[in-house]
N, C-alpha and C positions, 0 to 999 in steps of 0.2 A: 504494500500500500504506500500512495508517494502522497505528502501533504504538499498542497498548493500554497503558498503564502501573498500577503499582500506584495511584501516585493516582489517577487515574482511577475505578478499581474501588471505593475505598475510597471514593469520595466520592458514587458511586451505590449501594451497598450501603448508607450509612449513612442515605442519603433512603429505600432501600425493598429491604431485603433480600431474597436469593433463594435458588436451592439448586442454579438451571439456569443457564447464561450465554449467551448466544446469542451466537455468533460469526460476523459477515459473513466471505465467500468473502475477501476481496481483505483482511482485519483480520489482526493478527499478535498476541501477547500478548508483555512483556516476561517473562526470567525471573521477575522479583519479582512479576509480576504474576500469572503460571501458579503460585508458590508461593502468594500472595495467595488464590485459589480452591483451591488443593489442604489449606491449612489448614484451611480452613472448606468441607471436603468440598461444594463447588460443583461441580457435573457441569458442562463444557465441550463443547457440542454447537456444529457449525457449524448455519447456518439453513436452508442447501439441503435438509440433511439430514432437520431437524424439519418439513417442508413437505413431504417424499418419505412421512415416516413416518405424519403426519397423517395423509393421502390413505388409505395405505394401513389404516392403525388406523381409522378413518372407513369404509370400505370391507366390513373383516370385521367391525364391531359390526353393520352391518346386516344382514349374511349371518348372523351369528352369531343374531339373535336373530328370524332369520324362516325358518330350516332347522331340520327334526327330527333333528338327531344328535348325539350327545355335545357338542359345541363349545354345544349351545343353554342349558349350563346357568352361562353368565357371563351371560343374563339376568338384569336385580334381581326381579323376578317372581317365580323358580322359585327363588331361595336364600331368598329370605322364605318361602316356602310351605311349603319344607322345613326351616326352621326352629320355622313351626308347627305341622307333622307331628312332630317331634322332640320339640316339648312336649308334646303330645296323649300320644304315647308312657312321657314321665316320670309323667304327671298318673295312665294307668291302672296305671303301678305303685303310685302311690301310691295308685287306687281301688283293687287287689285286698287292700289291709291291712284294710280296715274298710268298704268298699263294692261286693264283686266282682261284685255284679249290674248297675252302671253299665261295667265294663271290655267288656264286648261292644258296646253302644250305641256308647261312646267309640273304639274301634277302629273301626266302621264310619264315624264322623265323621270320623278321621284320614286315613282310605282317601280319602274325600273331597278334606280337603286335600290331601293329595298329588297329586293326580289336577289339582289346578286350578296345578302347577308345570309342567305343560307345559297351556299354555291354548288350545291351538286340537285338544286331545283328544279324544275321545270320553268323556263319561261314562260309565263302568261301572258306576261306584258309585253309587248313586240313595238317597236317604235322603227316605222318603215320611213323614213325619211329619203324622198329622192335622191338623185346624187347632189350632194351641194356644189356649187358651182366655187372656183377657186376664188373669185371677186369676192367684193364685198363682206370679207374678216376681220375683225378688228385683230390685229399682231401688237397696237400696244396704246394705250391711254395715254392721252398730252390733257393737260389742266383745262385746255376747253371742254375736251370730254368731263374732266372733273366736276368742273362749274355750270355744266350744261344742264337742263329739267331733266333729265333719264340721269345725272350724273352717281346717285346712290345704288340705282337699280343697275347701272353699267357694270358698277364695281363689287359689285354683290354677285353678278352674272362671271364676271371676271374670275372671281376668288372661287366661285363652284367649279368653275374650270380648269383651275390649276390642281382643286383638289381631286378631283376624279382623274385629272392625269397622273400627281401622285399615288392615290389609291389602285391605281392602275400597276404602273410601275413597282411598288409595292408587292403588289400581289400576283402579277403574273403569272407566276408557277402555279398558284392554283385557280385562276379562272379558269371556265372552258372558253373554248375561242368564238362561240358567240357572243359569249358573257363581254368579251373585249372587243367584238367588233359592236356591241349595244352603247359599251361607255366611250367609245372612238367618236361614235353617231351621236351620243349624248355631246361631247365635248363641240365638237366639230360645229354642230345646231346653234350650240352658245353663241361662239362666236361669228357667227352669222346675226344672229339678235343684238350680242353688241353693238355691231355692225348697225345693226338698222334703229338701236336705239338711237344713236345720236346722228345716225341720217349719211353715214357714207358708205 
């Protein structure tokens, strides 16, 4: 049996601080040294323990993120997606103040995202959008666009499109490739609407 002491603690904390302490089966801690970690709110875990729990946390991430049932939404995937559905949601409040003929389009975009938080889905939602023509994109905001009457909803349209291209890139490896060619069409539509928000 090996007693831990407070120096001890004190002089490995100060090379490389922690918050966990890992504790061998056959280790004992001194009082000063069990007050030592309880000052400095150090969680005290034995090792068998975090080796039992690993296994087991190890275990259900991957059940978790390859079953369809409630548990599937601690995916990073499905909380991104639904956080860009969430925005998509703010942005057509803010289209129905001064743009309410884009809040139907943009709803049906949303449908989308949402629909790609669980990704081995089925698509329902289908957004057939012509071929967009290469004219008429907006590739980048100048302060007239800022200060223009469309200039909150421009930039709001703007920032959904950068994040579905992120989310995109992100997640690649596990989209399917319509799921990627829905948020291309998604992205691509934006900026065409930027476009025609402030009229070029």
């Amino acid at each position: 049996m090996k007693f831990i002491t407070e120096i001890d603690l004190r002089n490995e904390f100060r090379k490389n601080p922690f918050e966990t302490y890992y504790l061998n089966d056959s280790d004992r801690l001194t009082s000063e040294a069990r007050q030592f970690l309880n000052d400095r709110h150090v969680t005290i875990t034995r090792e068998d323990q975090v080796t039992e729990v690993e296994e087991n946390h190890s275990n259900s991430e991957t059940e978790t993120c390859q079953t369809d049932d409630v548990t599937r939404s601690k995916c990073p995937w499905e909380m991104r997606a639904l956080v860009l559905y969430a925005e998509f949601l703010e942005v057509i409040l803010l289209a129905k103040e001064s743009q309410a003929h884009l809040c139907e389009e943009l709803y049906s975009m949303s449908l989308v995202i949402k629909q790609v938080s669980v990704l081995d889905s089925v698509q329902e939602v289908q957004l057939n959008y012509a071929e967009l023509p290469e004219g008429n994109r907006l590739d980048a905001i100048t302060l007239a666009h800022l200060f223009s009457e469309n200039g909150s909803l421009t930039v709001r349209l703007f920032k959904l499109e950068v994040a579905i291209r992120a989310f995109k890139e992100e997640f690649q490896n596990d989209l399917q490739a319509e799921q990627v060619g829905q948020l291309e069409r998604i992205g691509s539509r934006l900026r065409v609407l930027m476009a025609q928000l402030i009229g070029e």
